[in-house]
N, C-alpha and C positions, 0 to 999 in steps of 0.2 A: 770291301763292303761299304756300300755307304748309310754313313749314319744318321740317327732319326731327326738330327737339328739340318740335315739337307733337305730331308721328305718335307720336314715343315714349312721349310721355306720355299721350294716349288712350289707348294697347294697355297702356300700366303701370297708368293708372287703371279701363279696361275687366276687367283680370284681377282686380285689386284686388275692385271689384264683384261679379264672378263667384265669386272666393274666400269672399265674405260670405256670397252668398246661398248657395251649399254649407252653409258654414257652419250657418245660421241652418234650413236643411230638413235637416240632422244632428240640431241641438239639437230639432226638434218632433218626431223620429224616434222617440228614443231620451227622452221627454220622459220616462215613467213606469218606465223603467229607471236602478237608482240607479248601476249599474258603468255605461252606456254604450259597453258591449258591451268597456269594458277587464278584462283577464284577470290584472293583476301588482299590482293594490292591495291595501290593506290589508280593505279592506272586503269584495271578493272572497273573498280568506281567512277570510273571516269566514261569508261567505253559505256557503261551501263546508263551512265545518266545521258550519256549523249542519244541512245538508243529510246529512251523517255521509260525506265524500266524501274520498276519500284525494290525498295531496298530488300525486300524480304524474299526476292527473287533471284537467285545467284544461278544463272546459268555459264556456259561454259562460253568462253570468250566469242563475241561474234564473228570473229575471224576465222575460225574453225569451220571446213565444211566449203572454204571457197578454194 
């Protein structure tokens, strides 16, 4: 019979798994966006002022969408 510290540990190792491969189809998502879809970096603030875009305006990186 197996016991309940194996069950836990499949379902801890099984999420584990599951969290990677999120992971790993986020990162081929977002592969040619250099924000990856973050809106609070420095670089952000960079794309945005190159853009001539005022601060109170945070759209999503302009790489997005090409």
């Amino acid at each position: 019979m197996i016991g309940i510290q194996y069950i836990l540990v499949i379902i801890i190792l099984l999420i584990a798994f599951l969290y990677i491969v999120k992971k790993v189809i986020d990162a081929f998502k977002t592969i040619h966006d250099p924000c990856a879809g973050c809106a609070g970096c420095a670089l952000h603030d960079q794309l945005m002022k190159k853009r001539g875009m005022k601060k109170d305006h945070r759209p999503h990186c302009y790489n997005k969408g090409k």
